[in-house]
C-alpha positions in Angstrom: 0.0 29.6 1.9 -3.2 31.7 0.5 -4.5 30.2 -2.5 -4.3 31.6 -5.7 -7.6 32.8 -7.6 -8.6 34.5 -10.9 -6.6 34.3 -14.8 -3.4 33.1 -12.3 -5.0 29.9 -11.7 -4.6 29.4 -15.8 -1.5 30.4 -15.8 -0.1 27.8 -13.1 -2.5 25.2 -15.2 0.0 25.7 -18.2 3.1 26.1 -16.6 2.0 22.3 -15.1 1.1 21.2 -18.6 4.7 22.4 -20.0 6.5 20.9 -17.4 4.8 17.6 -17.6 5.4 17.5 -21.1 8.9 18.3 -20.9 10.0 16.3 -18.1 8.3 13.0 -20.1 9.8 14.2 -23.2 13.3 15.7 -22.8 14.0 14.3 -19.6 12.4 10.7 -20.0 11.0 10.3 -16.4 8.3 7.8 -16.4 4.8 9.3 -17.4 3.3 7.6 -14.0 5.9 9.3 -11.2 6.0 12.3 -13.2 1.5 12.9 -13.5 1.6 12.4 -9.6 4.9 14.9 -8.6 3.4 17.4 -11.0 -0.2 17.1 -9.7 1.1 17.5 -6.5 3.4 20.6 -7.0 0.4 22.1 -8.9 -1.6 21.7 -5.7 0.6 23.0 -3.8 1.3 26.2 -5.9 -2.0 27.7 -6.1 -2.6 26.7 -2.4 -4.7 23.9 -2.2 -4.7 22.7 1.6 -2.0 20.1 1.8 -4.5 17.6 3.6 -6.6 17.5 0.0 -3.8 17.0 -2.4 -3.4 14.1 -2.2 -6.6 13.1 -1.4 -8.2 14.9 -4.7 -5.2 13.4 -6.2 -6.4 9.3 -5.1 -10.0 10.1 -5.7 -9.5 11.2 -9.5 -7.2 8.2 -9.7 -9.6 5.4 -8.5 -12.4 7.1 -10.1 -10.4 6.8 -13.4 -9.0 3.0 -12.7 -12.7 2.6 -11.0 -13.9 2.2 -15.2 -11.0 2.0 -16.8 -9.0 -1.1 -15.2 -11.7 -3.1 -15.4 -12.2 -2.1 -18.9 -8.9 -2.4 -20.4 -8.4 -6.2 -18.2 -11.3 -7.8 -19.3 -11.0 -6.0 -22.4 -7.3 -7.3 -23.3 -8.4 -10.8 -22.5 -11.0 -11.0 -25.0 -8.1 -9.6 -27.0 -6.1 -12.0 -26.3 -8.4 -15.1 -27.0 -9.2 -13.4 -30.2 -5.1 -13.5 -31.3 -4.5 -16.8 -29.6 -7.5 -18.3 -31.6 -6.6 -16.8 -35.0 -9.9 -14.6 -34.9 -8.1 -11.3 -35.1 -6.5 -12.9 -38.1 -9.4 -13.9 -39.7 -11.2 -10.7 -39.2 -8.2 -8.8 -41.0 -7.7 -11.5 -43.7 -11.4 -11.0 -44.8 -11.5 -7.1 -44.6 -8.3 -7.2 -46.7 -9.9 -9.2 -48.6 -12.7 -7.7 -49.0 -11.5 -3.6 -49.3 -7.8 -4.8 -50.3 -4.8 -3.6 -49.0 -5.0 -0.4 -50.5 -8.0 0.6 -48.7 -7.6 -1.1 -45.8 -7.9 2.0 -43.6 -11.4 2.7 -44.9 -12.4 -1.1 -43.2 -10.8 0.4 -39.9 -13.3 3.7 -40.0 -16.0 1.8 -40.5 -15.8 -1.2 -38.4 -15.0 1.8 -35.7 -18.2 3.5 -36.3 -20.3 0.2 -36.0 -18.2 -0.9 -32.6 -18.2 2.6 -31.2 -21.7 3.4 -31.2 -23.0 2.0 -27.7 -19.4 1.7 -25.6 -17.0 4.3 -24.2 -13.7 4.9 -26.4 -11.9 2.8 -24.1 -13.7 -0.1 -24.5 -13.9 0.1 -27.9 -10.1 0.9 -28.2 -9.6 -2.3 -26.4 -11.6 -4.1 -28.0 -10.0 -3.5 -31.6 -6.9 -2.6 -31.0 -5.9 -6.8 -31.8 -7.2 -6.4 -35.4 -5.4 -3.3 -36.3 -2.1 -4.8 -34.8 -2.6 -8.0 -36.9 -3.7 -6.3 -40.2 -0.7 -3.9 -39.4 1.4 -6.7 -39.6 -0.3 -9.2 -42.8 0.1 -5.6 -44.8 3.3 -4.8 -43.4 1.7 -0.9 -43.1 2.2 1.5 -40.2 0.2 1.2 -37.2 -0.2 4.7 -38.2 -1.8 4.5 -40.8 -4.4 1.4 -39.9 -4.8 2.6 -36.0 -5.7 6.3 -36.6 -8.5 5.8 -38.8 -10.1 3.1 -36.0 -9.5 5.8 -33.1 -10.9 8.3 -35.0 -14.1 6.6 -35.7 -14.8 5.5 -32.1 -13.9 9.6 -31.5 -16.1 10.2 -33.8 -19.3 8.3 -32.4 -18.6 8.9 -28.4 -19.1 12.5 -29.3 -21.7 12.8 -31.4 -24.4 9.8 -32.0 -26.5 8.6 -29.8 -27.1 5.5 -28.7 -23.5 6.5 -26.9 -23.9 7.3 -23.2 -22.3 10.7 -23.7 -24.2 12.0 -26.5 -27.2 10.4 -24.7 -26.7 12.8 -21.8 -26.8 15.2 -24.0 -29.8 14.8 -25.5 -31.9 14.3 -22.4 -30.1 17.7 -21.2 -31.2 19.9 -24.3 -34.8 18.1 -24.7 -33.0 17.0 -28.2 -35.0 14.6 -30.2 -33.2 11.1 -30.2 -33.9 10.7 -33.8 -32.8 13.8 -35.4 -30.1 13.9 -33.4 -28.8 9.8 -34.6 -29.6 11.8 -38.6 -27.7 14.8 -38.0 -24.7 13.6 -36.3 -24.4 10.8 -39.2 -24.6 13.4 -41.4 -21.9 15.6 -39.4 -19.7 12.5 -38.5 -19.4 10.1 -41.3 -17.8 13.1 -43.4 -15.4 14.2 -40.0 -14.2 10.9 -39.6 -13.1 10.4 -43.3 -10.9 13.5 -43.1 -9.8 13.2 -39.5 -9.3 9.2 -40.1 -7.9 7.7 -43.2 -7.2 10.9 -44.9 -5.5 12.0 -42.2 -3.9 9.1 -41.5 -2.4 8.9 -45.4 -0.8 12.0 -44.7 1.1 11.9 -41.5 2.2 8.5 -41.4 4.8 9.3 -44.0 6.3 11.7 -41.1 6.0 9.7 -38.4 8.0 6.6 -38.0 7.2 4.1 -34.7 9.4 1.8 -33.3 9.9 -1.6 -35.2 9.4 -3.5 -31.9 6.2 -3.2 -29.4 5.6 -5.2 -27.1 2.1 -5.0 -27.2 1.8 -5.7 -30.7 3.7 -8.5 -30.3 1.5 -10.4 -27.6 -1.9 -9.8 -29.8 0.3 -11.3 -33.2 2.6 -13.6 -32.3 0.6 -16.6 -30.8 2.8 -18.1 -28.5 0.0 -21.4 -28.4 0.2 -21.9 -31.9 3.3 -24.2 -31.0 0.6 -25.7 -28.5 -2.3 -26.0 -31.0 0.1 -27.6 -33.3 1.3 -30.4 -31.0 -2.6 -30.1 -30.6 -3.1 -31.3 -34.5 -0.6 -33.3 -34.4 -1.1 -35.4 -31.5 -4.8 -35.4 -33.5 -3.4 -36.8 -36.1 -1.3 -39.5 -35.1 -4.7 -41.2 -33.2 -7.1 -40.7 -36.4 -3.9 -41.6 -38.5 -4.4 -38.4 -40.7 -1.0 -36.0 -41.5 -0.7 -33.2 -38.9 -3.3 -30.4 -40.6 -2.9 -26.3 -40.8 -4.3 -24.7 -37.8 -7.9 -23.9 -38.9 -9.0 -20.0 -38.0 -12.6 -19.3 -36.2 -15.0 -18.3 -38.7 -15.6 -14.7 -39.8 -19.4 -14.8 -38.7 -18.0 -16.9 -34.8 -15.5 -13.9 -34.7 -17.6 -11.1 -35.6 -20.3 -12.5 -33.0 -17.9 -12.7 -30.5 -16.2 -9.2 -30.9 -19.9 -7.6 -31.1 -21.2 -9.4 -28.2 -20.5 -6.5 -25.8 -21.0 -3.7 -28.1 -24.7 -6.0 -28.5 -25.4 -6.2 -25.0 -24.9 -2.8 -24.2 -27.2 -1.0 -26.7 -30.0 -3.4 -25.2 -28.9 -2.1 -21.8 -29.5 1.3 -23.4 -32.3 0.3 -25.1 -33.8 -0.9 -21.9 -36.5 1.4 -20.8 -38.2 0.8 -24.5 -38.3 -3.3 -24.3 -39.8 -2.7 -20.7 -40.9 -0.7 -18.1 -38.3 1.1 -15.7 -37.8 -0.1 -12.6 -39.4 -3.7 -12.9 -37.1 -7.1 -12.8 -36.6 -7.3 -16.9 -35.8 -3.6 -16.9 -33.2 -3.8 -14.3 -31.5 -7.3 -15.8 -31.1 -5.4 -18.8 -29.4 -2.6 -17.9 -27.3 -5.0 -15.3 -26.4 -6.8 -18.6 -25.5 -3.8 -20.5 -23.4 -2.5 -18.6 -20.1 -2.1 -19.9 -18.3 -4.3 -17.2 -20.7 -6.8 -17.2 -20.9 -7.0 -20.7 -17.6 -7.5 -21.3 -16.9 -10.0 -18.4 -20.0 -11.9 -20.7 -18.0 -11.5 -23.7 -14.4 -12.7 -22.1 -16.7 -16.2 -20.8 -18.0 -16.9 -24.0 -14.7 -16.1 -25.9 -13.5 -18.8 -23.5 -15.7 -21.6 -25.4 -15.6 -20.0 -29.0 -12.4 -18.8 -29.4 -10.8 -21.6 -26.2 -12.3 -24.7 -26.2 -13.9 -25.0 -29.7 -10.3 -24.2 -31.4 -8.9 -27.1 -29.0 -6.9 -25.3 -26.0 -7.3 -26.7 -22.8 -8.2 -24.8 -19.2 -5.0 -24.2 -18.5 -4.0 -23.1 -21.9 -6.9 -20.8 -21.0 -5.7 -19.3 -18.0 -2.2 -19.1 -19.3 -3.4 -17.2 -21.8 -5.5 -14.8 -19.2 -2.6 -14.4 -17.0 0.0 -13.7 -19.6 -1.7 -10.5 -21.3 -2.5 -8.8 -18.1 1.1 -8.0 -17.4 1.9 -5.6 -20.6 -1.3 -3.4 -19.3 0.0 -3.0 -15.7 1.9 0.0 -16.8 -1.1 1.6 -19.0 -3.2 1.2 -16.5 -1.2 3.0 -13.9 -0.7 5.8 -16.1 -4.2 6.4 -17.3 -5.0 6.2 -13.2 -2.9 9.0 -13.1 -3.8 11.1 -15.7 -7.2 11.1 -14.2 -5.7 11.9 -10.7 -4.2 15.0 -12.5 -7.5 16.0 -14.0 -9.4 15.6 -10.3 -6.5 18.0 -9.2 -7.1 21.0 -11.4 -11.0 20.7 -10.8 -10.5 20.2 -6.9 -7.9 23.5 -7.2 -10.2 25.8 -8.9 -8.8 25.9 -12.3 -11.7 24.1 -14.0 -14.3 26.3 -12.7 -12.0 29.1 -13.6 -11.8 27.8 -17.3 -16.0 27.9 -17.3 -15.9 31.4 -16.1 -13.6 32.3 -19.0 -16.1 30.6 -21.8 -19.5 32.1 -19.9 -18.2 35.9 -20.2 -17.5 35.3 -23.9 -21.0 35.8 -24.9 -20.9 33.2 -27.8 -23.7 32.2 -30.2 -25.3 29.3 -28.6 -23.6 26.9 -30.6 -20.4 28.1 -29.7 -20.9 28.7 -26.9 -22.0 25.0 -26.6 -18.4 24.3 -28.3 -16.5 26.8 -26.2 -17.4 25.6 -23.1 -17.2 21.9 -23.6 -13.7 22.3 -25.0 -12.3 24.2 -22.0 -13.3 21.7 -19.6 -12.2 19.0 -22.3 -8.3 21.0 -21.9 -9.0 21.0 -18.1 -10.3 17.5 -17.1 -9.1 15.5 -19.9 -12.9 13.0 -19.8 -14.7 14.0 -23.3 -17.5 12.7 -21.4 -17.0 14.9 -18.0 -17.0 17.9 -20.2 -20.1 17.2 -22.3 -21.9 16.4 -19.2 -20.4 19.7 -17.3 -21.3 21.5 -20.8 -24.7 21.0 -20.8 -25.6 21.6 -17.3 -24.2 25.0 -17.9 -25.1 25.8 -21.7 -28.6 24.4 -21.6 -30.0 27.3 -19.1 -28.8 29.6 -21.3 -29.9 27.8 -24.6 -33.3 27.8 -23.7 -33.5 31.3 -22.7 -32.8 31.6 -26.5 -35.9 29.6 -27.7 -36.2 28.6 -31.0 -33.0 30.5 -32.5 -31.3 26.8 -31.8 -32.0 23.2 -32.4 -31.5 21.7 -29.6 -30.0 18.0 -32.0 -27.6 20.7 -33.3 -26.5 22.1 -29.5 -25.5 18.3 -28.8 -23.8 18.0 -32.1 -21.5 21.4 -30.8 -21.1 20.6 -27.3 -19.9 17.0 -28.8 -17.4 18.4 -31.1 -16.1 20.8 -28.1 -15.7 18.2 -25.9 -13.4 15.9 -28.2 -10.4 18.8 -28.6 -7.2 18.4 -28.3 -6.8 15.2 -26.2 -3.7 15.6 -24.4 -1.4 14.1 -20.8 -4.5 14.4 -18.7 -6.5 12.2 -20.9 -6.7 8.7 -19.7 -6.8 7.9 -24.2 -3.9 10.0 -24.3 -2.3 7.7 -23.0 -3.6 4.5 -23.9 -3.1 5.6 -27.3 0.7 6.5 -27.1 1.9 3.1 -25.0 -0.1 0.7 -27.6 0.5 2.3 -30.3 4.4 2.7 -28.9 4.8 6.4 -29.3 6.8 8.8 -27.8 4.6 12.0 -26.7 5.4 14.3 -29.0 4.7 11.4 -31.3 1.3 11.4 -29.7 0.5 15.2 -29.7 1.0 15.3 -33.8 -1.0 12.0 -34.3 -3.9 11.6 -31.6 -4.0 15.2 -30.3 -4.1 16.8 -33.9 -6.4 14.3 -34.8 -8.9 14.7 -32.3 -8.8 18.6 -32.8 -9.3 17.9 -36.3 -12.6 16.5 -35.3 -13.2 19.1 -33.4 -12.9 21.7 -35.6 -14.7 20.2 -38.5 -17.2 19.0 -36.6 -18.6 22.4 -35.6 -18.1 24.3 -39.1 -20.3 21.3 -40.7 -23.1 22.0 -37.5 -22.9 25.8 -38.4 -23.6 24.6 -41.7 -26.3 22.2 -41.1 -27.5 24.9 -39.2 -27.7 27.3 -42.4 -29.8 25.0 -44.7 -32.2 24.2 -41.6 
């Protein structure tokens, strides 16, 4: 079969897109068979050789699952140790406390922001996905309406401010200056999340109603070894002859340390090359420890003594514990794989570079043009971070060949906002998002999709008008 080249490659790239969508959504096949039979088809219709199908199909798989599982495991775990102990509890007691139920979603956006800066969304998502189940449940809110704000925040900061890898790229791509560009995409941001996050939030969680039951939720609230830490106290009790006492929580300041530990280890991994010089043995321990998989495996080991042994479970209770919560992510997991298979597919077929031919012949300003392109890889790959790194390979030629008529902090701040649109099924967070937050897609599409755009969108009219007043 000859392959298929030109605008006809698009148009097989949405057909693909519809079907998935409606063979999840109206014919309720399971997300995972249906990303591989469609990524497949899609091969085969625009004439991919049938010996690389499946091949492209594996390699954007593992490459996905390469990050990701590891991410999401040793993320969950720390989760988990965090609910088990009662320090996802504590965390949303105080920030009820301190905000009040009212304004709850404001503490989500922020404690977002401050998590988000040096980790990828998934690890972030991960990481605080616990403590908006459990102050979903003490306020009796929707997950709506506490979870959107916290994704949107950690959107928020993987596109736009550096010390985040992505943005980071960025700026070493467009010579930006580090500074200016942390100044300017607070500026931009703080105001984008707000709208995009609780705002949003407060409007479409009236429309949207989730399912009274997940799973997930459940495993990260309900703490099975209470029962255990109760027989705990009370076997306590009877030796020191004291009545059986209330389980006591982890401190905020224990919890808080804990929960930042990664998110601390990584921006001195990023901060590496300005403690030391590159390429000695402190340089290169640093960045081992910062990064992301490392840092997290640190995190899980130590949750193991503050949030295991210190609040009285035993090694076994431990491990229970460990094995328990992997088995609600197997699915997740397989599905983000997939997604990411789907994504390798239309690169490997032609359709992505096709999609950059489209946004180079526009003959945008440089700052959409920045946008433009970054947001048509984002639709084609699904990774925010594939198309800001694709983006400025190919804007930043063409940016410098227009001088001065461009800050090159505001180029990253575009090609940012470009490359968080419109997340949708090839999008390992897509996905993430929809299973723990128990969504159907369509669900998914109005909440997560819309507000990702949302960013998007206001993201590049407040650059165009930083751009004015500089």
């Amino acid at each position: 079969m000859d392959a298929v080249h030109g605008s006809m490659l698009l148009v097989y790239a949405l057909i693909a897109i519809a079907a998935l969508i409606l063979l999840i959504t109206r014919y309720k096949v399971y997300p995972f068979l249906v990303l591989i039979i469609v990524s497949l088809l899609l091969g085969l219709a625009v004439g991919m050789p049938m010996s690389q199908i499946v091949k492209s199909f594996e390699t954007g798989n593992g490459n996905t699952l390469g990050h990701i599982a590891i991410v999401v495991g040793l993320g969950t775990m720390l989760g988990k140790m965090m609910a088990e102990s009662g320090g996802a509890e504590r965390v949303a007691t105080t920030l009820i406390d301190w905000f009040g139920e009212k304004h709850i979603h404001w503490a989500m956006v922020c404690v977002a922001v401050i998590v988000g800066l040096p980790v990828f969304f998934e690890v972030g998502f991960v990481l605080l996905i616990p403590i908006a189940f459990n102050v979903a449940k003490r306020t009796g809110k929707s997950l709506l309406l506490i979870g959107l704000p916290m994704v949107a925040g950690l959107s928020v900061v993987h596109g736009l401010i550096p010390p985040h890898p992505a943005a980071m790229l960025a700026v070493q791509a467009y010579h930006a200056d580090i500074g200016k560009t942390i100044l300017y995409g607070l500026i931009v941001g703080i105001p984008t999340a707000i709208v995009a996050g609780p705002l949003f939030a407060l409007l479409i969680h009236r429309y949207i109603k989730l399912p009274e039951h997940n799973a997930l939720a459940a495993q990260f609230t309900d703490s099975s070894s209470q029962d255990g830490a109760k027989s705990n106290a009370k076997s306590d009790a009877k030796d020191d002859g004291k009545p059986a006492a209330k389980r006591t929580l982890p401190s905020f300041g224990v919890t808080l340390f804990t929960i930042l530990l990664p998110v601390i280890l990584m921006l001195i991994g990023s901060w590496a090359d300005l403690v030391s010089a590159p390429k000695t043995l402190p340089n290169d321990l640093l960045k081992f420890v910062g990064n992301s998989d490392v840092a997290l495996l640190i995190s899980v080991l130590v949750s193991f003594w503050t949030f295991g042994a210190k609040r009285g479970f035993n090694r076994e209770q431990i491990q229970k514990f460990c094995g328990d919560c992997l088995a609600p992510i197997a699915g997740i997991t397989l599905i983000v794989g997939a997604g990411g298979g789907f994504g390798r597919v239309l690169m490997d077929s032609g359709i992505s570079k096709e999609i950059v031919e489209v946004a180079t012949n526009a003959h945008l300003s440089p700052l959409l043009f920045g946008w433009f392109v970054a947001a048509l890889i984002r639709l084609a790959t699904g990774s925010a971070t594939v198309a800001m790194t694709t983006a400025c390979g190919i804007v930043a030629p063409i940016a410098s060949a227009a001088g001065a008529q461009v800050s090159p902090e505001l180029l990253v701040l575009a090609t940012g906002c470009g490359s968080l649109i419109f997340s949708h099924v090839n999008d390992g967070g897509f996905w993430l998002v929809k299973e723990y937050f128990g969504m159907t897609v369509g669900q998914t599409f109005k909440t997560w999709s819309l507000c990702e755009t949302i960013i998007s969108v206001m993201g590049l009219g407040l650059t165009f008008a930083l751009a004015a007043v500089l």
